[in-house]
C-alpha positions as CSV (number, residue, x, y, z in Angstrom):
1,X,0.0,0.0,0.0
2,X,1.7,3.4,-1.2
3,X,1.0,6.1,1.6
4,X,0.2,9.7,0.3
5,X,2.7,11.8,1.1
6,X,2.5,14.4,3.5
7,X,1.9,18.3,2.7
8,X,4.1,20.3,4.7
9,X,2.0,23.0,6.4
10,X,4.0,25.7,5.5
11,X,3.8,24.9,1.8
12,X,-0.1,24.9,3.0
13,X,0.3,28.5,4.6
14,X,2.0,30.2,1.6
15,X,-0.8,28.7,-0.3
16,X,-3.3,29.9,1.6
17,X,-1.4,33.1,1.8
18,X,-1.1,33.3,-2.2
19,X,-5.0,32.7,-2.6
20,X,-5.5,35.1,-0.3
21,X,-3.3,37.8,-2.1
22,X,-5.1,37.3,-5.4
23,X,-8.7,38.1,-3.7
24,X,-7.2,41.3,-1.9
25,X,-5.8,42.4,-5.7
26,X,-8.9,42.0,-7.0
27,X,-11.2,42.8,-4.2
28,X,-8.9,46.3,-4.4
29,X,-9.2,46.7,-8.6
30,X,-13.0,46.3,-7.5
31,X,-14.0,49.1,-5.6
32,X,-12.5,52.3,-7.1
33,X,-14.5,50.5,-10.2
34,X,-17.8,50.5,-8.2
35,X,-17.5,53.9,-6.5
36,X,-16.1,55.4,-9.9
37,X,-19.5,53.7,-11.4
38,X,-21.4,55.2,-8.5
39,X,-20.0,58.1,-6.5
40,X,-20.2,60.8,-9.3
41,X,-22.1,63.9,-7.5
42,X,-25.9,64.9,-8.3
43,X,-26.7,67.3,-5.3
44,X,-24.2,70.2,-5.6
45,X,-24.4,72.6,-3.1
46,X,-22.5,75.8,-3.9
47,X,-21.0,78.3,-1.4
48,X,-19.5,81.0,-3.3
49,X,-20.8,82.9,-6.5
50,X,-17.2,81.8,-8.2
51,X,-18.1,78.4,-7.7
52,X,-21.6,78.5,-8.8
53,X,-20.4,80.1,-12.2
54,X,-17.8,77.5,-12.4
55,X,-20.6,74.7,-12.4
56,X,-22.7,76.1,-14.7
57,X,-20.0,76.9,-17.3
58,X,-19.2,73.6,-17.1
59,X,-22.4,72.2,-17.9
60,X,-23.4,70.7,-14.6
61,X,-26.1,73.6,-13.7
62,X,-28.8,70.8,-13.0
63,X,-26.7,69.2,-10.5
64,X,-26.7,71.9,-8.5
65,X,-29.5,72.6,-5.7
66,X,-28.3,75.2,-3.3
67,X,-26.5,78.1,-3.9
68,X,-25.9,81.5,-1.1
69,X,-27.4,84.7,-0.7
70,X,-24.8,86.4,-3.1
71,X,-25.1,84.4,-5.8
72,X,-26.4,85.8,-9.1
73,X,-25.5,84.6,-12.5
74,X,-26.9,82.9,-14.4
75,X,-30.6,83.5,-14.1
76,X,-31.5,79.9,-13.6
77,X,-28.9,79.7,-10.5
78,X,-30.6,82.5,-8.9
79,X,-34.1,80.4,-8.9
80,X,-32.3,77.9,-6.6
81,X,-32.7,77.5,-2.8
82,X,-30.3,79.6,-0.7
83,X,-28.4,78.4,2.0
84,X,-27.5,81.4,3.2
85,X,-23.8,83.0,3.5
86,X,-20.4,81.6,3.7
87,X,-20.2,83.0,7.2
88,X,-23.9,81.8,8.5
89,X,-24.8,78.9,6.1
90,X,-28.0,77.2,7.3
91,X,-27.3,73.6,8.2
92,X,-31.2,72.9,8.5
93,X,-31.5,74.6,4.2
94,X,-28.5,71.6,3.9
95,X,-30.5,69.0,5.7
96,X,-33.6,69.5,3.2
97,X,-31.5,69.8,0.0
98,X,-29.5,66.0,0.6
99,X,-26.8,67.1,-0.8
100,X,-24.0,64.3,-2.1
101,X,-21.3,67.3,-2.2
102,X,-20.8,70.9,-0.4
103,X,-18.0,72.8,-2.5
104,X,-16.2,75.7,-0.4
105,X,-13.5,78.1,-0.8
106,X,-10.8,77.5,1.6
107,X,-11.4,80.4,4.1
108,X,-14.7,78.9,4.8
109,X,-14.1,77.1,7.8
110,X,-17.5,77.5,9.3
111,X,-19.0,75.5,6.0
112,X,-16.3,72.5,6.5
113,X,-16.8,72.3,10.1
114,X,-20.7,72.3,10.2
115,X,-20.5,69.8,7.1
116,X,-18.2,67.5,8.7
117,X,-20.5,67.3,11.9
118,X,-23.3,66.9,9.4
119,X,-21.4,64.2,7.8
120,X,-21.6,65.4,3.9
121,X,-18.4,65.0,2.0
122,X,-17.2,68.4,0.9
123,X,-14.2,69.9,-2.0
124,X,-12.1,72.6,-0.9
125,X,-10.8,75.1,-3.5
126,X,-9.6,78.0,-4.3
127,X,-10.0,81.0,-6.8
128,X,-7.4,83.4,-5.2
129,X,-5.8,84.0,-8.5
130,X,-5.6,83.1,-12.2
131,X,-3.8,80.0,-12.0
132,X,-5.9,78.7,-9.0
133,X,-9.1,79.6,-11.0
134,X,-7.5,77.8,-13.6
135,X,-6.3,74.7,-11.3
136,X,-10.1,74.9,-9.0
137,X,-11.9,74.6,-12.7
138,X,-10.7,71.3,-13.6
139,X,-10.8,70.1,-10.0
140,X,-14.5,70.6,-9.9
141,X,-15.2,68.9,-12.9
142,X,-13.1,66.1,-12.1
143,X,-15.3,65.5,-8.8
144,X,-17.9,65.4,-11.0
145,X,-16.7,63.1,-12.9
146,X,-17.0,65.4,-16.0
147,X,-12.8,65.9,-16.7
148,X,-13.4,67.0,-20.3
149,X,-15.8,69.9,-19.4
150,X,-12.8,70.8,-17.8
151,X,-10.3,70.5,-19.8
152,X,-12.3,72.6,-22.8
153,X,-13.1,75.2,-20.2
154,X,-9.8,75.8,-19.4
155,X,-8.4,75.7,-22.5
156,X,-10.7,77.9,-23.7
157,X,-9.8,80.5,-21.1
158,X,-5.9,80.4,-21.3
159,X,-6.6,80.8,-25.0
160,X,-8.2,83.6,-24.1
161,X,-6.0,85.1,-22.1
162,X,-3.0,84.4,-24.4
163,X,-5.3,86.8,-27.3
164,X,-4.9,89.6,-24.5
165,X,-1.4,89.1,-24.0
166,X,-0.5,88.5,-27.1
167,X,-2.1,92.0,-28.7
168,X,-0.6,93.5,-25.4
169,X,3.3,92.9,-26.5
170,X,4.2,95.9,-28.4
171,X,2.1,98.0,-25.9
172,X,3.8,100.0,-23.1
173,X,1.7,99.3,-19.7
174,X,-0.3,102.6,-18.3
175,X,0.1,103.5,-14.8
176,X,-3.7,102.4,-13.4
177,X,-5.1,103.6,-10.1
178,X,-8.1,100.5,-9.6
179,X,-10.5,101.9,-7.4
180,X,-13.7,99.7,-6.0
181,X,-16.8,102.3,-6.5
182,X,-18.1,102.2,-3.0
183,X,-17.7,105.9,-2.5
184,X,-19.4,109.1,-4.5
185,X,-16.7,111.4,-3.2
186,X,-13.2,111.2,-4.2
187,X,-12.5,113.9,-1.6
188,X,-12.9,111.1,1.0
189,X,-10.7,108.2,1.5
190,X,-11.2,105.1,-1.0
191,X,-10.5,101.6,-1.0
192,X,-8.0,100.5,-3.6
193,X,-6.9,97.2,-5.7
194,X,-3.4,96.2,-4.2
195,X,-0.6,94.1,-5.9
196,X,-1.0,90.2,-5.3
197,X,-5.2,90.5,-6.2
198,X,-7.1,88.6,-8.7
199,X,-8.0,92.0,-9.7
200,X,-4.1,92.9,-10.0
201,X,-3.6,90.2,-11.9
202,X,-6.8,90.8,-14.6
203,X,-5.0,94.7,-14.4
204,X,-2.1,93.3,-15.8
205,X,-2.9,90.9,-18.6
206,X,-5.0,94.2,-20.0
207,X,-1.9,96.4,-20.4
208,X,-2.4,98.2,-16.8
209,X,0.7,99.0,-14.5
210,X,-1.0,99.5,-11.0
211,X,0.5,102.2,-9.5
212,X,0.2,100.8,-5.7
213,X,3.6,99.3,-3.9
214,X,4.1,95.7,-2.9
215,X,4.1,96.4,0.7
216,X,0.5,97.7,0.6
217,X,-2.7,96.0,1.6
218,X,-4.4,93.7,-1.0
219,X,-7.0,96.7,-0.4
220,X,-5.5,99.7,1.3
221,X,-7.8,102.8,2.0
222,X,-5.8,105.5,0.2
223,X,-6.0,109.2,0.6
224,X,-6.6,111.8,-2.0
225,X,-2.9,113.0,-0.8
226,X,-2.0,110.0,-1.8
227,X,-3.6,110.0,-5.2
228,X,-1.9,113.1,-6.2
229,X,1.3,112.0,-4.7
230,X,0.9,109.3,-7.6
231,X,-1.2,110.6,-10.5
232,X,-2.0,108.1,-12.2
233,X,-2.4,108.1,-16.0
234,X,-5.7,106.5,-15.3
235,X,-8.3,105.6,-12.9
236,X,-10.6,102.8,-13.0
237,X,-13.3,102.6,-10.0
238,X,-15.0,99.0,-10.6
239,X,-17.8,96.9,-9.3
240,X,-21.6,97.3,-8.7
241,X,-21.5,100.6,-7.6
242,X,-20.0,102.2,-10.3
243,X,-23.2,101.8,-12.1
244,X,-24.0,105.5,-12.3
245,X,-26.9,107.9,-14.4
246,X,-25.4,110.4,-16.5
247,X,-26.1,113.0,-14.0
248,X,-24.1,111.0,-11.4
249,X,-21.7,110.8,-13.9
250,X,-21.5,114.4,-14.5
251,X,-21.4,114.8,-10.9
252,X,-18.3,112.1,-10.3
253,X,-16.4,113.9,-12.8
254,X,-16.6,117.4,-11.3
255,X,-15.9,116.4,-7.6
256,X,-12.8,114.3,-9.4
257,X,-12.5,117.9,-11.5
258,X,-11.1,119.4,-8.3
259,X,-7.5,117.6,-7.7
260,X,-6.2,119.0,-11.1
261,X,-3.0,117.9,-11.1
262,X,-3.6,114.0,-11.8
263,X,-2.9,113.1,-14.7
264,X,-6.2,110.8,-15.2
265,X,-8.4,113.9,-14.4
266,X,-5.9,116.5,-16.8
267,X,-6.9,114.2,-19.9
268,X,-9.8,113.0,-18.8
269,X,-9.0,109.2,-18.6
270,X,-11.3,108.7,-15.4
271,X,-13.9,105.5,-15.8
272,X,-16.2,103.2,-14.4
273,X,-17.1,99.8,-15.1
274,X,-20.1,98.8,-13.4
275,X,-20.4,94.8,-14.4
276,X,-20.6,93.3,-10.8
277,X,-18.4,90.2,-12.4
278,X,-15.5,92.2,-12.3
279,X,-15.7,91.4,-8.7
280,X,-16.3,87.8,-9.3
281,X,-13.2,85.1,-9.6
282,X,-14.9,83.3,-12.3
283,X,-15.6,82.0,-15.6
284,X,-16.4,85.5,-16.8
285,X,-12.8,86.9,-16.5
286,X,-12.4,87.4,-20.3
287,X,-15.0,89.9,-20.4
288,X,-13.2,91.2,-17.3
289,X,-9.6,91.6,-19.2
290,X,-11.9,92.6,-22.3
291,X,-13.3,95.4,-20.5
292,X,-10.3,96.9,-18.5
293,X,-7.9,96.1,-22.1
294,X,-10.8,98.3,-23.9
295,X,-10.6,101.0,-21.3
296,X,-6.8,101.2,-21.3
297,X,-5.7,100.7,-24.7
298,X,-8.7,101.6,-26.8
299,X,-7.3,102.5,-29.6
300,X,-6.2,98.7,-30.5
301,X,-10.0,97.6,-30.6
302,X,-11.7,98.7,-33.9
303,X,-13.9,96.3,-33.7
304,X,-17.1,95.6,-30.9
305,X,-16.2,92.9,-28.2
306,X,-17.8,89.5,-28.9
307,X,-17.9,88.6,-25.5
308,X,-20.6,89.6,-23.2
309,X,-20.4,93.6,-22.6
310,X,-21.8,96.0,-20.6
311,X,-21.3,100.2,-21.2
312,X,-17.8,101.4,-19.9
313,X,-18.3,105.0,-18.9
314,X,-15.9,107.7,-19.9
């Protein structure tokens, strides 16, 4: 009788330990397959109006079912439930929305911390500067699962940029005083755009030289002694409020009419741009460069802007 021979048990073990090696390989090539299959979100909550324009730019407007207080464009996102502000978001608006996904600027630390208690999975970006606006773009659409929305997006606005540039070359840069329009007397102290801003940077790629230092705040108060001290060759005030009648106009001009010896005021070259996404880190930057280019160097533009445009006032 020929006995069977015996299996050592550590030949058993390694075995046992092979089988068990090739589940845990494919148990692992599994689940990213599953979630990638499954875990694309569909209940987009947005808490800045940057963000909210970077969705809907990228297509993915119906995903989205919250947006906050401040945000406006486009029409459709403004018919959408608010969940207040980045600094008092409602958690009970979040409850009753289900959201899959809470997007956030980093400096919203109230929004991560009551969505983390909440236990809904949130994105962090930023949209501090070009190149983050840029870099936060593509990381949105890749959360939602959507990479070549990105990709055209993004392309399409360094291409964009690059026109700007590009005409720009040849052009020396004009010494630029960027005001934000929250004041209707230029007698009293004003809020300025300092170096380091998105709105620096826009300044820049549209021929602008901005005549504050380094070692300012991103957005010093400034004094009209201070204005004169620099005379710039133009001033800009942007945002909202620059949105003025003619008699306002008028008005703004004379009260600027009195400090004589600033350049911007001796030929005139004192504006206002009153499209409030001037003010927004977006999408809509082109017709932000478009707008300040136009203002600075208008005689390279014969021909009407294609993108969307709102009245510059002289």
């Amino acid at each position: 009788m020929t006995e069977e021979p015996v299996k050592s048990p550590y030949t058993f073990q390694a075995t046992l330990r092979k089988a068990l090696a090739l589940h845990l390989i494919a148990l692992c090539l599994w689940i990213p397959a599953t979630q990638e299959a499954s875990a694309a979100p569909q209940r987009v909550i947005s808490t800045s109006p940057a963000i909210t324009e970077i969705l809907f730019a990228l297509g993915a407007g119906d995903r989205v079912v919250g947006v906050t207080d401040f945000c406006s464009y486009p029409e459709s996102a403004c018919r959408l439930p608010s969940i207040g502000g980045p600094l008092n978001p409602s958690r009970e608006a979040w409850i009753s929305l289900k959201p899959d996904l809470i997007i956030h600027q980093a400096d919203s630390e109230a929004i991560h911390d009551h969505a983390k208690i909440l236990g809904i999975p949130t994105l962090t970006v930023s949209v501090s500067n070009l190149k983050s606006i840029l870099t936060t773009t593509q990381i949105i659409a890749d959360s939602l699962h959507t990479p070549k929305a990105g990709q055209q997006l993004v392309q399409q606005l360094k291409t964009g940029i690059d026109h700007y540039q590009s005409r720009l070359d040849s052009q020396t840069p004009k010494q630029v005083l960027l005001l934000l329009g929250d004041s209707n007397d230029p007698a009293r102290d004003l809020y300025a755009v300092g170096k380091g801003t998105f709105l620096d940077e826009l300044l820049t790629v549209a021929g602008g030289e901005n005549v504050l230092s380094a070692n300012m705040a991103k957005y010093p108060k400034i004094s009209k002694e201070f204005i004169i001290s620099k005379s710039p060759e133009i001033i800009i005030e942007v945002g909202p409020m620059s949105k003025l009648s003619e008699v306002e106009l008028k008005k703004r001009r004379n009260d600027w009419g009195r400090f004589s010896t600033i350049r911007a005021v001796q030929n005139n070259h004192i504006y206002f741009i009153s499209a409030d996404h001037i003010l927004i880190p977006g999408p809509r930057l082109l017709s932000s460069i478009d707008k300040l280019t136009r203002t600075i160097h208008p005689n390279l533009f014969s021909e009407p802007s294609h993108l969307e445009q709102e009245k510059v006032s002289p």
